[in-house]
C-alpha positions as CSV (number, residue, x, y, z in Angstrom):
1,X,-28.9,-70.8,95.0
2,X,-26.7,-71.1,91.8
3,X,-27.1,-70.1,87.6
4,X,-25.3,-72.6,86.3
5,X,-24.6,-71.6,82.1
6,X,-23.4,-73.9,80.5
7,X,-22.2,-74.1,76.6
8,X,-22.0,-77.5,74.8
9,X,-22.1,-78.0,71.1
10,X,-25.2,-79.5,69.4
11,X,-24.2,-82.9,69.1
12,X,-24.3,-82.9,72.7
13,X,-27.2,-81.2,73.1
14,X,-30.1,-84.1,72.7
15,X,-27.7,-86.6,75.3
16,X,-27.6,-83.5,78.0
17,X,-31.2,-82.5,77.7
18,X,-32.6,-86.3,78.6
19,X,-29.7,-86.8,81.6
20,X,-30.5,-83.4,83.3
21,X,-34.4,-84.0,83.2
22,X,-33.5,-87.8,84.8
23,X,-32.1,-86.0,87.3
24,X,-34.9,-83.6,87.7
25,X,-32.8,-80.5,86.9
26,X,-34.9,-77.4,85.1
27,X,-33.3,-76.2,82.3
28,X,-33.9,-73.1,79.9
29,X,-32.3,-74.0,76.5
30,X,-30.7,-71.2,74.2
31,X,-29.6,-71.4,70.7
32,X,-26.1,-69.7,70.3
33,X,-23.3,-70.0,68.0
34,X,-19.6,-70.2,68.7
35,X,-17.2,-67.5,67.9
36,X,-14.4,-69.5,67.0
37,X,-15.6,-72.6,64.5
38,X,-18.7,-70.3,63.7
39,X,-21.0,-73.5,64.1
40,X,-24.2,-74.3,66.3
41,X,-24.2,-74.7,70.1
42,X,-26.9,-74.9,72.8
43,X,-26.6,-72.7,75.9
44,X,-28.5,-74.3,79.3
45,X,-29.2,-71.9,82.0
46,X,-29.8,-74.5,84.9
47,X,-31.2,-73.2,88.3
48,X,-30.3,-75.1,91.0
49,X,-29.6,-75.1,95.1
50,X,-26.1,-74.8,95.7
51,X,-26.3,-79.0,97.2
52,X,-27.1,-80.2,93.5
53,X,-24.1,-78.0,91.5
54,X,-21.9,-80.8,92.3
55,X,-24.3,-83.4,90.7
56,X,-25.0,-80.9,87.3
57,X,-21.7,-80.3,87.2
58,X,-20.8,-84.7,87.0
59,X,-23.9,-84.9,84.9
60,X,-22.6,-82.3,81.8
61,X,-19.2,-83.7,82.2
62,X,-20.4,-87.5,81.5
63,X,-22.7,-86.3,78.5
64,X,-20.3,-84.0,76.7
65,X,-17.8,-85.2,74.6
66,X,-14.6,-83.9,73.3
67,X,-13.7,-85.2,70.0
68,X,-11.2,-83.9,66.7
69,X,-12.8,-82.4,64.0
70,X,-11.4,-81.8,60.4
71,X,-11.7,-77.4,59.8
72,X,-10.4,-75.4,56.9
73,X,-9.0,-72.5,58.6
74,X,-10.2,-69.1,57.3
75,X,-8.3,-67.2,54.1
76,X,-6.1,-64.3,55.2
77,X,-7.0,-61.0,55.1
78,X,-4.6,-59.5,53.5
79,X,-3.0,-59.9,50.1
80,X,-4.2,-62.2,47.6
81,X,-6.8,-64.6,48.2
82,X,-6.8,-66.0,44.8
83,X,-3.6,-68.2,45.2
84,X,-4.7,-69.7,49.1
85,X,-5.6,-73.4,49.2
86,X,-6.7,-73.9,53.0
87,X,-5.6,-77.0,54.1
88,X,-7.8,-78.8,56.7
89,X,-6.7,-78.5,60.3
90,X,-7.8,-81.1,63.3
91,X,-8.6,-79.2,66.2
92,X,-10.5,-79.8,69.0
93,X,-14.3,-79.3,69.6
94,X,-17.1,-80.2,72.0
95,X,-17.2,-80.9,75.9
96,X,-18.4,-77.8,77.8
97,X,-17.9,-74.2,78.8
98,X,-19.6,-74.0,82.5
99,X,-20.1,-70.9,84.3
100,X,-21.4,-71.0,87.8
101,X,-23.2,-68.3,89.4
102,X,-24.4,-66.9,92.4
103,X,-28.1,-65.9,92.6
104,X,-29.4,-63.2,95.1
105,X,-33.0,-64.2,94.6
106,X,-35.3,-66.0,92.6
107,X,-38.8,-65.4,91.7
108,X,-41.1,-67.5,89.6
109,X,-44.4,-66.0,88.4
């Protein structure tokens, strides 16, 4: 048996939700937030036999999306932040972060 976790941002979230149920995968749904944009994210912690991680895995990689997204980087920490004008960056946001992991035992009660 596996713990699959996997990461995905919001805009994602609705798309992978209705795909994984389709496909009669479980999932526990977490609210997180990312370290590095500092916006919204979904975590799934999907239980599954280790047969089926191949089809969760194609399933989150159909339903989330890498795309560009406009970001004013943060103002520097040191010296004056009075005279900084960020200017937007593009960098790159969404798809998924999966972690897959072994599970020793299960128990539902």
């Amino acid at each position: 048996m596996k713990m699959i976790i996997a990461v995905v941002q919001d805009k994602d979230r609705n798309r992978l939700t209705d795909a994984l149920a389709e496909n009669n995968f479980k999932t526990t749904k977490l609210s997180t937030t990312g370290g590095f944009l500092r916006e919204g994210n979904t975590t799934f912690m999907i239980g599954c036999e280790d047969r089926d991680v191949e089809d969760a895995l194609k399933i989150i990689k159909e339903n989330c999306s890498q795309r560009e997204q406009m970001m004013a980087p943060i103002s520097p920490m040191g010296g004056n932040a009075d005279s900084y004008i960020p200017k937007p960056v593009k960098v790159e946001v969404g798809g998924a972060t999966v972690f897959v992991l072994p599970v020793d035992s299960f128990f539902q009660f």
